[in-house]
Phi, psi and omega in degrees: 000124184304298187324287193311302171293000144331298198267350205234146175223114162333092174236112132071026174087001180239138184279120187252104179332148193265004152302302188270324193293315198261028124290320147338286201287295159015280191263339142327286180304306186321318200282293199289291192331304165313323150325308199291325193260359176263316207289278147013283180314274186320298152318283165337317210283350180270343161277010173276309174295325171307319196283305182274318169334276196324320150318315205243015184262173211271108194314293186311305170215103197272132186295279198247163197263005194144162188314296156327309189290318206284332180267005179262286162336334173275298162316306200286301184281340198207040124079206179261358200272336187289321192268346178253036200291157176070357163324319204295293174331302182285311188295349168282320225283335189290355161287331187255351153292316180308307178290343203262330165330288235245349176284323202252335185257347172267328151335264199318344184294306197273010172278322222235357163267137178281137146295348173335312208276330179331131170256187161315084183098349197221076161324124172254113198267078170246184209322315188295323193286308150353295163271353159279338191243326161288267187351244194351278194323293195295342194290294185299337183267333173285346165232026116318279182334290201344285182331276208308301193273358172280328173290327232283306191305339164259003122340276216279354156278007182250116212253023155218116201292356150273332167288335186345127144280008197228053168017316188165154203320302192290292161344304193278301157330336160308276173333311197282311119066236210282327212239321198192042122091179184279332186287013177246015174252343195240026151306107189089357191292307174346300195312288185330301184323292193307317196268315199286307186320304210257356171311292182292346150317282182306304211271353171264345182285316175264012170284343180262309184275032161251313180293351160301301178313311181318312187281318172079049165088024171218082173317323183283354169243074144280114186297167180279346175295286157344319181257002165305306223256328187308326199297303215265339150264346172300329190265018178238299195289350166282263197347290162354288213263321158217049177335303185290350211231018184241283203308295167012276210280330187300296206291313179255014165273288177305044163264152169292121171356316184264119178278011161268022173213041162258139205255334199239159171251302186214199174276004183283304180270347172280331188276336174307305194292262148032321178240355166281341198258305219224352160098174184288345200277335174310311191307333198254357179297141162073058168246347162306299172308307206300304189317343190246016182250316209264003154290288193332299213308297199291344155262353139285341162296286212292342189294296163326313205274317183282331132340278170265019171280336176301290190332320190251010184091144203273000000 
């Protein structure tokens, strides 16, 4: 019957209303994704902390002389505990940023991909479609994210745990809260935007087409090697690619609260000031830590996420 099959979809040899299949498919991608951003964390987050120091600290009297220093300093006054401040944000909030991540880019597959073209195990992704469905993702993963790197990044500037205004993450999400309202969690979300479109763009386009190649056209035997090296350059080329729109969003998230002693108004005028002031080589600090952060971090996230989506089934 045409009709039924129309309405019915093939999971794992059994027929499934196509209604119950792409909640299934859903709730799959949502369980790895989360998987995928609790990974993430644990690798990531001390060259993340590394990172945004070198970003946000002061052109006129720089805190550290550099990458080394800024991770000798750190250690030596705050201990190993110093690389993870602001953690408590990303390990609650990055699993449901990752799912909402990997929920919303498996959506746009099945809005904006033709299947037509499709061979057997080997999906054909091409640009145009590509850039409809990361456009799509990072747009929706940027305001999730905003907050969530917004506690996490005034966290992670505050170098002495007796001076702190903020006790912990979940502490500093109160305050801001309770003292200046939810638009002080979306401070900087422009930034976001701006850096996550064509970002996620790039990086699920060359996450798909380096594990094609890898796979050498048969997605179903993709090896872990394969998904190391697609996960770990795809995540060097987001970066890569927006880099200056990261300092944006660091530098007016770590901005004062009040707008009457805020240095930036949106992102626009932050990349201005930023580079009239302080040169082109400012747009790029602390791209060296991200660069050696975004193999690691990005093949094990994707390592994560493609485990257990085999696992719970394609």
């Amino acid at each position: 019957d045409p009709l039924h099959n129309r309405k019915m979809s093939d999971i794992e040899g059994q027929s499934v209303p196509l209604k119950d299949a792409a909640a299934i498919a859903a709730l799959k991608d949502i369980t790895a994704g989360a998987c995928r951003g609790i990974s993430q964390v644990f690798v990531g987050h001390p060259l993340d902390t590394i990172k945004v120091r070198l970003q946000t600290q002061a052109a006129d009297a720089p805190k550290f002389n550099g990458l080394l220093d800024c991770f000798k300093q750190t250690f030596r006054n705050e201990g190993l505990g110093g690389f993870y401040k602001g953690a408590q944000s990303p390990l609650s909030m990055s699993a449901f940023y990752s799912a909402v991540l990997f929920l919303t880019y498996g959506q746009a597959k099945r809005m904006f991909h033709d299947p037509s073209k499709d061979e057997p195990h080997n999906p054909y992704y091409p640009v145009k479609e590509m850039v409809l469905i990361g456009g799509f993702s990072g747009f929706f993963a940027a305001s999730v994210e905003s907050p969530m790197d917004l506690v996490k990044s005034k966290m992670q500037v505050q170098y002495r745990n007796h001076t702190a205004e903020f006790h912990s993450s979940f502490d500093c999400a109160k305050k801001l809260l309770k003292n200046h309202g939810i638009g002080s969690l979306y401070r900087g979300w422009d930034a976001a935007v701006s850096r996550n479109i064509p970002g996620t763009i790039i990086y699920f386009w060359s996450y798909e087409k380096l594990r094609h190649t890898l796979s050498k056209g048969n997605n179903k035997d993709l090896s872990p090697l394969s998904v190391i090296t697609a996960g770990g350059i795809s995540g060097m080329l987001f970066w890569a690619s927006v880099f200056p729109f990261d300092v944006a969003k660091s530098r007016l998230q770590t901005d004062a609260i009040e707008k009457s002693q805020r240095k930036y108004e949106n992102v626009v005028d932050c990349l201005r000031k930023t580079y009239s002031r302080e040169g082109i080589g400012a747009l790029y600090r602390g791209f060296g830590p991200c660069m050696i952060r975004a193999f690691p971090t990005n093949a094990a996230s994707f390592m994560a996420f493609e485990f257990v989506r085999t696992k719970l089934g394609r």
